[in-house]
C-alpha positions in Angstrom: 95.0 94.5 93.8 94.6 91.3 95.1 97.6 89.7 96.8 98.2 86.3 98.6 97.1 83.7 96.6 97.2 81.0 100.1 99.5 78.5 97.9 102.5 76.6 99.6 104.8 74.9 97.7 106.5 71.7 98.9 109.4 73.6 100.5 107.3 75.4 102.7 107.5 78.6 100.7 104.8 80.4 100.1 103.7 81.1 96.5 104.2 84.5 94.6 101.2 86.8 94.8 99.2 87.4 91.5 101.2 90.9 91.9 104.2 89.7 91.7 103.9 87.3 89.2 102.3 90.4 87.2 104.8 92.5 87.9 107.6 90.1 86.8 105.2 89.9 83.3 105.5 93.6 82.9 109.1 93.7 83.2 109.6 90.7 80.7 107.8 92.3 78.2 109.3 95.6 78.8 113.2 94.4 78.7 112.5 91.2 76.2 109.6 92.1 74.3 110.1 92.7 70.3 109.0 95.1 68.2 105.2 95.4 67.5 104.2 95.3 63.0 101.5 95.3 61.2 98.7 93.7 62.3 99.3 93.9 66.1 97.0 95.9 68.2 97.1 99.9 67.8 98.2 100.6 70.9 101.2 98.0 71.8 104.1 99.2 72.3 105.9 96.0 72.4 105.5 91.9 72.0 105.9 88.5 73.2 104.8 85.9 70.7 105.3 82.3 72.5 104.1 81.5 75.5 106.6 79.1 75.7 109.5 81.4 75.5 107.7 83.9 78.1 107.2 80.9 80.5 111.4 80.0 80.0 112.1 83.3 80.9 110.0 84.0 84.2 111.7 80.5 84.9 114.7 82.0 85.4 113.4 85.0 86.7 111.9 83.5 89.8 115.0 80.8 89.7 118.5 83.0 90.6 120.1 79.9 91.4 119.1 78.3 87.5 119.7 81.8 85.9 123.3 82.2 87.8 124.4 78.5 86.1 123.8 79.9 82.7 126.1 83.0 83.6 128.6 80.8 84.6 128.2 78.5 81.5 128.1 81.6 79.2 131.4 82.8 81.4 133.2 79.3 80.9 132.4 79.5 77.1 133.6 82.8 76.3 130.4 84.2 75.1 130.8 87.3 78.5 133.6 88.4 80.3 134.6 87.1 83.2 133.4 89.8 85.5 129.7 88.2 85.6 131.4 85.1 88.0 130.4 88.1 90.9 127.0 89.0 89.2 126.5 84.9 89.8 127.7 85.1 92.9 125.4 87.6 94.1 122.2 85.5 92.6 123.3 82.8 94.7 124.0 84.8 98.2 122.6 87.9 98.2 119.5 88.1 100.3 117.3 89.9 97.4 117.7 87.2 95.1 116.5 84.6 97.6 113.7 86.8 98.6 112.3 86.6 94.9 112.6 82.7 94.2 109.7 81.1 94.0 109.5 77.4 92.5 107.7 76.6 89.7 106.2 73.3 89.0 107.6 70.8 86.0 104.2 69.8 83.0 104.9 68.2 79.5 106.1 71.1 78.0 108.5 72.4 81.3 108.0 75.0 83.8 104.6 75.9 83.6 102.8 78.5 85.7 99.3 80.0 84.3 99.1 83.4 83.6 95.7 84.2 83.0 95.3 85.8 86.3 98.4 87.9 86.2 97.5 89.2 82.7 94.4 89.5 83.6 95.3 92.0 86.6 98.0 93.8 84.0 94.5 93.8 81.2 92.8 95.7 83.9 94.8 98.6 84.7 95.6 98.7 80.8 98.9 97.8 80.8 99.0 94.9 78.5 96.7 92.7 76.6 96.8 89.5 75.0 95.7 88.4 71.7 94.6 84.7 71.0 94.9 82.6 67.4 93.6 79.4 66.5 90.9 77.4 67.8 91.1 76.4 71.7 92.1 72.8 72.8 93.7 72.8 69.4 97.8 72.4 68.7 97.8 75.3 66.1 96.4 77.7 69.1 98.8 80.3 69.9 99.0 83.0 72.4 100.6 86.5 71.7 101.1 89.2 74.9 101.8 93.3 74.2 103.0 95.3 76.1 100.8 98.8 75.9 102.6 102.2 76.1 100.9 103.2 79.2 102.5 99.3 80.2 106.1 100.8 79.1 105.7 104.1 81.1 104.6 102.1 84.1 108.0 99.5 83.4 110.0 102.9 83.6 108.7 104.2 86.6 109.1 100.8 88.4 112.6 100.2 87.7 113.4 103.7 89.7 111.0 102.7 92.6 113.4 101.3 94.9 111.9 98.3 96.2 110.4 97.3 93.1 113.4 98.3 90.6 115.1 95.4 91.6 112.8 93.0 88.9 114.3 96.1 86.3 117.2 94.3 87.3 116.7 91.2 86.8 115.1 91.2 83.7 118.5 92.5 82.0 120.1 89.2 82.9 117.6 86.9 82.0 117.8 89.1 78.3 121.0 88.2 78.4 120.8 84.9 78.7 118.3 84.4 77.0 119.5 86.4 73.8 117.1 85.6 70.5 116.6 82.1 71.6 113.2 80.8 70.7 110.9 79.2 73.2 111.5 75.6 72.3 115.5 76.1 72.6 115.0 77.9 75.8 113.3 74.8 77.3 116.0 72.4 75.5 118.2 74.2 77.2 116.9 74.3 80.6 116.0 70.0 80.1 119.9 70.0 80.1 119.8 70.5 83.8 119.4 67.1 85.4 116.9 68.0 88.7 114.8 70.1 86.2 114.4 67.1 83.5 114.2 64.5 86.2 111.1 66.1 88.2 108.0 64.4 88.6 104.9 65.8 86.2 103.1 68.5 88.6 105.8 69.2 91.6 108.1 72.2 92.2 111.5 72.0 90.4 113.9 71.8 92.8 117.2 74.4 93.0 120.3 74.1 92.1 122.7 76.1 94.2 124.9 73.7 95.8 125.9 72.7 92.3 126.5 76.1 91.1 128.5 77.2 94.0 131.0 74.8 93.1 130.9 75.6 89.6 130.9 78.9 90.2 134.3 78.2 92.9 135.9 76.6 90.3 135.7 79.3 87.7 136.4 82.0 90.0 139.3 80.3 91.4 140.7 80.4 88.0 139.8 83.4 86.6 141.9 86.7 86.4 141.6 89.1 90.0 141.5 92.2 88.1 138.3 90.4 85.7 136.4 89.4 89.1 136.4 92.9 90.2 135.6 94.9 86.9 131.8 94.2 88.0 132.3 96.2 90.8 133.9 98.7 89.0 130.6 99.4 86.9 131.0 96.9 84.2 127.9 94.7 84.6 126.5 95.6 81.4 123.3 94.1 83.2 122.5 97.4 85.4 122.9 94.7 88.0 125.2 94.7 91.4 127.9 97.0 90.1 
């Protein structure tokens, strides 16, 4: 598999491999995919079928900092308990997390990456495939990704490889966030984060964290003891930090 792509992005970071940005595919598709119908090829075992809500979700994915601001928000609403203040907390300051963030530039429609090159790579070992409608350069054109079954037997046996599990991990929060949210309400939502809506066409959109840490102070700071433990005690639903 071919790795380093030779990309820096403005902060000095270098960019994700075509692996990685493959691997974090598989896993969306695995934990967020829907089920396949009629008409969808024979042998998917799962689907994707906006591009736009796939691109939301690696987003967040490669953005802990963005992803632990919508736990907090979901916290502060009521929608999950209280115990995901420490799953936040550990986006923002565990090392893994940081290890894994990798900006992603701002285009008309939001963050953008292309995938063809890490479907491609997941076409070629048979582990997804992609199905096209609609005429190219055209509005109506529309881009639909399957998981295949050998793809789901290979999302199993990464999330108990002990490195790579950790994506396994991370997919079940972005789920969660995410919930059945279509792609255009994903990207409303993530425009409602001023840095994100106010970066220039074609550069990196730039974190969040400072922000977040005081949000996330705030809440913790007012929140229950025995609630900002229960993660710890196994409750993150999330097979996350518990």
């Amino acid at each position: 598999m071919t790795e380093a792509t030779g990309a820096i992005h403005a902060e000095g970071r270098p960019a994700a491999t075509r692996t990685q940005h493959a691997i974090r595919v598989l896993v969306l598709l695995a934990e967020c995919g829907e089920p396949v119908r009629d008409g969808d090829p024979t042998n998917a075992a799962k689907a994707i079928r906006s591009e736009l809500r796939l691109q939301a979700m690696d987003f967040w994915m490669r953005n802990p900092d963005y992803l632990a601001d919508e736990l907090v928000t979901m916290v502060d609403a009521g929608k999950i308990h209280d115990g995901y203040l420490d799953v936040a907390w550990s986006l923002l300051n565990d090392p893994e997390p940081d290890l894994r963030w990798y900006p992603m530039p701002r285009w008309f429609f939001g963050a953008y990456e292309q995938l063809d090159d890490a479907f491609a790579m997941l076409e070629t070992y048979g582990l997804a495939t992609l199905k096209r409608t609609g005429q190219p350069g055209k509005k109506s054109q529309r881009n639909q990704f399957f998981l295949t079954q050998a793809g789901a037997e290979a999302a199993v046996e990464l999330a108990e490889e002990p490195v790579l599990g950790w994506y396994a991990k991370q997919v079940k929060r972005v789920k969660l966030v995410a919930g059945d949210d279509v792609g255009q309400r994903l990207k409303d939502r993530q425009y409602q984060q001023a840095t994100y809506a106010g970066t220039e066409l074609g550069l990196d959109i730039a974190p969040i964290a400072p922000r977040v840490q005081q949000r996330l102070a705030a809440l913790r700071a007012s929140a229950p003891a025995q609630s900002i433990t229960s993660v710890a005690a196994g409750a993150d639903s999330t097979g996350g930090y518990a």
